[in-house]
N, C-alpha and C positions, 0 to 999 in steps of 0.2 A: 062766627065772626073771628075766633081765633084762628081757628085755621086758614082763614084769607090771610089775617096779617103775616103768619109765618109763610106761607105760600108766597106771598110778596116779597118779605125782607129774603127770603131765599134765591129767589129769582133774578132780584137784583143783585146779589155779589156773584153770580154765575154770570149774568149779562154783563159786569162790567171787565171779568177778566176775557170775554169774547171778543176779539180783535175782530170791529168792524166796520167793512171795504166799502166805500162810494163808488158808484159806477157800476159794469153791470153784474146781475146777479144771475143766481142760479138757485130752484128748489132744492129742498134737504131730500136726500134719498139715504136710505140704507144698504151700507155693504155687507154689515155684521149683523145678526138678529139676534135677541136670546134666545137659548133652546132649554127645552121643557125637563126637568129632572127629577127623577126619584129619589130620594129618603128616608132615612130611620132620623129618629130623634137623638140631638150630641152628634150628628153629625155637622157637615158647614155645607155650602153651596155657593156660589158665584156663577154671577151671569154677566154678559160680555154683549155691550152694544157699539157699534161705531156709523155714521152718519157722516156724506160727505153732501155739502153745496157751498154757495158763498150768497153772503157772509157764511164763514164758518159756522154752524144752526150752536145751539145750547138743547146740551141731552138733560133732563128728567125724569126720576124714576117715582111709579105710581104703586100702590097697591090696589088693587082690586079685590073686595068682597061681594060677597053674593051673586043674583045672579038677575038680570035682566027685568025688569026694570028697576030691581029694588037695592042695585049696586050701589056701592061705598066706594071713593075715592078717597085715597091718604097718601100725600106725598112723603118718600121716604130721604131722610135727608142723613148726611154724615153724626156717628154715633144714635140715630135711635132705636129704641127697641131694648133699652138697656143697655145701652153702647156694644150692641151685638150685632148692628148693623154699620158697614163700613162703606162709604164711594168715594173711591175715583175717577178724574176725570182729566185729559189731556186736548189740549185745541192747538194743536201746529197746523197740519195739512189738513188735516180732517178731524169730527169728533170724535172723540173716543173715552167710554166709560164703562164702569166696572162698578157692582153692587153685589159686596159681600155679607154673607150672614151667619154668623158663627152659633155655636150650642142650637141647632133647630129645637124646634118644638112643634107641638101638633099644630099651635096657634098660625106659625110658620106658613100651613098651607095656602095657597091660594094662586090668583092672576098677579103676574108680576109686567106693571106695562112701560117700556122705554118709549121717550115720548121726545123730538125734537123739532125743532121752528129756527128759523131765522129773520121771521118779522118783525121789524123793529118795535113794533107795540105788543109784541107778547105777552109780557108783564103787565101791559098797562092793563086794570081792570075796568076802565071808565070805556077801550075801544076795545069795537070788536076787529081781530085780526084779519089781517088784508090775506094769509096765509095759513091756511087751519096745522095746528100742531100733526104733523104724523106720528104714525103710533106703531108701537111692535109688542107683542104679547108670548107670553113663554109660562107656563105653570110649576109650582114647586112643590110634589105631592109629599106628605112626611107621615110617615107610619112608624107605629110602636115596632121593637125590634120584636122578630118571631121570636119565640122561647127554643133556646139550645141547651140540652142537657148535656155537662161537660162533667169529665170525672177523670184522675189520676188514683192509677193502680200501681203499687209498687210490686216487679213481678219477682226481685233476688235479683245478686249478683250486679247491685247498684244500676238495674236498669228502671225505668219508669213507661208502665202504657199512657198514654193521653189518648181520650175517647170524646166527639162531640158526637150528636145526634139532632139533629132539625126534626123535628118536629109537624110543625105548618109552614111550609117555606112558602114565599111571597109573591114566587113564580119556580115554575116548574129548577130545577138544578142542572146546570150548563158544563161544572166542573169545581174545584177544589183545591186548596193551598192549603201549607201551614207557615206560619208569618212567626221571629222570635223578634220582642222587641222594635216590632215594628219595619222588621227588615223580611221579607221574604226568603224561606228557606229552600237552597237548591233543590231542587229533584223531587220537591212536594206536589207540587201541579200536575194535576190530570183531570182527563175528560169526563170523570164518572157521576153517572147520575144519581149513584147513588146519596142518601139524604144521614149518611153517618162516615165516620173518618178517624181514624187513629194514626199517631207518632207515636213510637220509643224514641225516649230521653238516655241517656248515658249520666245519670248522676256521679258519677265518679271522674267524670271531666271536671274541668277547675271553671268554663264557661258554658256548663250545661244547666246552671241557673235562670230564671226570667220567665218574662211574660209572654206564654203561647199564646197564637192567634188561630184559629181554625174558621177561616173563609170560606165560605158556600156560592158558586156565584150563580149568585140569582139575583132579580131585579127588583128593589135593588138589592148588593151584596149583604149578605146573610153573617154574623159571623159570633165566636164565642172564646172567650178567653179563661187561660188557665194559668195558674201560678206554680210555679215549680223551686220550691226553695231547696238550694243544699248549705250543709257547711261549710264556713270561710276555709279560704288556704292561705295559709302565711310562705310565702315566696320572700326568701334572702333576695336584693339587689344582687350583693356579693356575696358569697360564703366565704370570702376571705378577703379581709381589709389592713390596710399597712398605715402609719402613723410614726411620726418622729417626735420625741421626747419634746416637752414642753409646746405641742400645739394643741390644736385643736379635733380632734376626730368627732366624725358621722358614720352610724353605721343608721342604713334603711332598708324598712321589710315594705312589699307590696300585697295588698292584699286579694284574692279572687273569689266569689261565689255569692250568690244569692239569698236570703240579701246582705249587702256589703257590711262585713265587721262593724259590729256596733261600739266594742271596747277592745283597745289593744294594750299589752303590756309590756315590761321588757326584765330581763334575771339575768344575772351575772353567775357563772358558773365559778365556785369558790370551794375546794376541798370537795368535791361530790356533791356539794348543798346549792341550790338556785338563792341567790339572794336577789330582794324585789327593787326595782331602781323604777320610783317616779319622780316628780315634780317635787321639791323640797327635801329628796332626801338629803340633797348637801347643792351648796355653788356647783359645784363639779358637773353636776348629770343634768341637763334639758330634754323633755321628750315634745317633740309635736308632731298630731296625728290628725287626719282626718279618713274617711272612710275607706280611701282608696288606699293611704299607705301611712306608718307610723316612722321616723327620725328620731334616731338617740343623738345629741349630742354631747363627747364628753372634751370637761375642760380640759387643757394644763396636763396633758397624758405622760404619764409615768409608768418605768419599763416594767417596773416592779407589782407597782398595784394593777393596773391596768391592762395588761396584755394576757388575753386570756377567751375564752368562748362565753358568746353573749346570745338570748335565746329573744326572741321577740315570740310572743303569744297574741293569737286571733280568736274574736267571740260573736257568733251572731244568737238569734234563738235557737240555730238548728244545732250546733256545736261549736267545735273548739279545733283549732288546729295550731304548730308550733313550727318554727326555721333557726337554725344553729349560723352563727357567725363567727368565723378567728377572726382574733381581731392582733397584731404583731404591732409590735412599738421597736423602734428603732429609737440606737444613739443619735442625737444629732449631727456626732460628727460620721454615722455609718454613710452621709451623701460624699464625705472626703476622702473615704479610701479610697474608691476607683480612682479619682483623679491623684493621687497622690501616688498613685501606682501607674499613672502613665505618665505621671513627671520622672518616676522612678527609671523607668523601664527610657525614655527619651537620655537621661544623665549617663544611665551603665551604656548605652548605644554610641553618643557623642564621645564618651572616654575612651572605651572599646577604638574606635576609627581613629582616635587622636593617638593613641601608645602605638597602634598599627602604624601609621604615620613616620611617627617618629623613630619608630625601630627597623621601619624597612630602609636595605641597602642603598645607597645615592648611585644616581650613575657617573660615569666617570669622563669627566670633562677635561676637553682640552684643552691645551697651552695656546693662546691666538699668537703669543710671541714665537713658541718655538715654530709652530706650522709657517710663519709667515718668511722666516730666515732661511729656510731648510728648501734647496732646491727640490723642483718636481722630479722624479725619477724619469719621466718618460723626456721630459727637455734634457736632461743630462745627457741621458744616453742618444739622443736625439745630435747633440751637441758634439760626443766622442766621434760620432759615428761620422758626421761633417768635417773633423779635424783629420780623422785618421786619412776619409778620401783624399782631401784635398794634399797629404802628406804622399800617397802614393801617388798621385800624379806628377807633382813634382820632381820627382825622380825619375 
């Protein structure tokens, strides 16, 4: 009796967000079906239904136990199962749903049935439907993971063997990866049927830390995990940082390696001797840190105390590692020399041109009175040479 009720209140807030059409219709068919999947356990699944007619039909999703005639029906509805079960559902052009299931379990296995109708008394449990529900059926089988024996060998010279071995594989083995972090590693993949696998790790890299995967593919995938710690590496931002008198300076370390720095510190390099700078040694010094990188800040920077090399330190279980930083304090006024030097260099240039100026020779200009009174030479003679003819003829 409970399960009618909920069976009902469900049905109806699915039928009411279903927009539906007067006039004519059309049976629900399927386009999308769910298809049948294998699994290990802590794995997830989704299956994928979509249904088109008009009215646009309302999807349902069924569990199915046992087995003919002695089946169990359990509708599955958003969060159950321990809120491990997830549906979605879309009604534009056609229906369309989706039923997710996260962390499986063996419990998990079984008939998983998509189920949709567009008769308007669907719901109603007092009629029987003018239109029988159709149905689409897909299986979810869920197996314990086969047993892989994994093992890290350190072989020298900061390399590392990683070895898996299958055991009982679940289906014959089709080929092989090695995944870090969940990312697939280049040039791992091959065909071999073989039912064991090895990678060298390079511990002496700063990201050859993390979590290996070693893939088996077989149905379903096979797989085994290995943990590869090295010690932190303390990375300067900068190995060298600048600051001017009375501000404020940051000097930042980043951190690398597996797993990530548990504790960081920071020393001030004074006479050959590390001195320790945390939280309270004075107003002056802040540190804040988190696993990926540690920030000193210091107050009120002075040329004298302050300007000098500063050491940040990294610790996880596996070791320790350390980064050197100069750190230079300038005068305040060391931003006003350049400029005061192209003021400089602008004043000697302008004087420079102005004395040249003033001491080069003038040129020599003429009289407009004298030019203007003083006959042209070529009219004078121009003039003689008129008078004299007309003298000779005269004669």
């Amino acid at each position: 009796m409970t399960l009618g009720l909920e069976k009902t209140l469900f049905n109806i807030d699915v039928f009411e967000s279903v927009p539906f059409h007067r006039g004519a219709t059309e049976a629900p068919g399927f386009i999308k079906s769910p298809l049948s999947q294998m699994k290990l356990t802590e794995d997830s699944a989704e299956l994928h239904c979509e249904v088109t007619g008009s009215p646009i039909p309302e999807v349902q999703w069924w569990f199915v136990e046992g087995e003919e005639p002695n089946e169990t029906f359990t509708q599955l509805f958003d969060g159950a199962r321990q809120e491990r079960v997830r549906i979605n559902a879309t009604y534009i052009l056609h229906a369309t749903s989706a039923v997710y299931l996260a962390n499986l379990t063996l419990g998990d296995s079984g008939t998983y049935e998509c189920r949709a109708s567009n008769d308007p008394d669907r719901n109603d449990l007092r009629k029987t439907p003018r239109i029988k529900w159709i149905r689409s059926q897909a299986n979810v089988l869920v197996f314990e993971p086969p047993p892989i024996n994994t093992s890290s060998v350190a072989l020298g010279d900061n390399t590392t063997l990683l070895s898996c071995n299958l055991t009982s594989p679940p289906s014959p083995v089709k080929g092989h990866y090695w995944a870090k972090n969940g990312k697939k590693l280049k040039d791992t993949e091959d065909g071999s049927t073989d039912q064991s696998m090895t990678h060298v790790v390079k511990t002496s890299e700063s990201d050859a830390g993390g979590i290996y995967t070693c893939v088996f593919l077989t149905t379903p995938e096979a797989n085994g995990t290995i943990e590869v710690k090295t010690k932190p590496q303390a990375k300067a931002y900068k190995h060298s940082e600048h600051g001017n008198e009375r501000d404020k300076g940051a000097l930042t370390c980043v951190g690398h390696g597996y797993p990530l720095p548990t504790t960081w510190s920071w020393y001030m390099m004074q006479d050959d001797e590390k001195k320790a700078i945390v939280n309270g040694t004075s107003d002056k010094y802040e540190v804040k840190s988190t696993p990926e990188k540690t920030t000193l800040y210091i107050d009120n920077l002075d040329m004298e105390l302050d300007m000098g090399n500063y050491i940040c330190y990294a610790e996880n279980e596996i070791g320790n590692s350390t980064d050197k930083i100069f750190l230079r304090v300038r005068s305040r006024l060391a931003a006003l020399w350049p400029f005061l030097g192209i003021v400089a260099e602008v004043i000697i240039l302008v004087t420079i041109i102005f004395i040249y100026e003033k001491r080069r020779k003038p040129d020599e200009i003429v009289d407009d009175d004298d030019s203007g009174s003083a006959p042209l030479k070529s009219n004078a003679a121009a003039n003689h040479k008129d008078k004299n003819v007309r003298q000779r003829n005269s004669n």
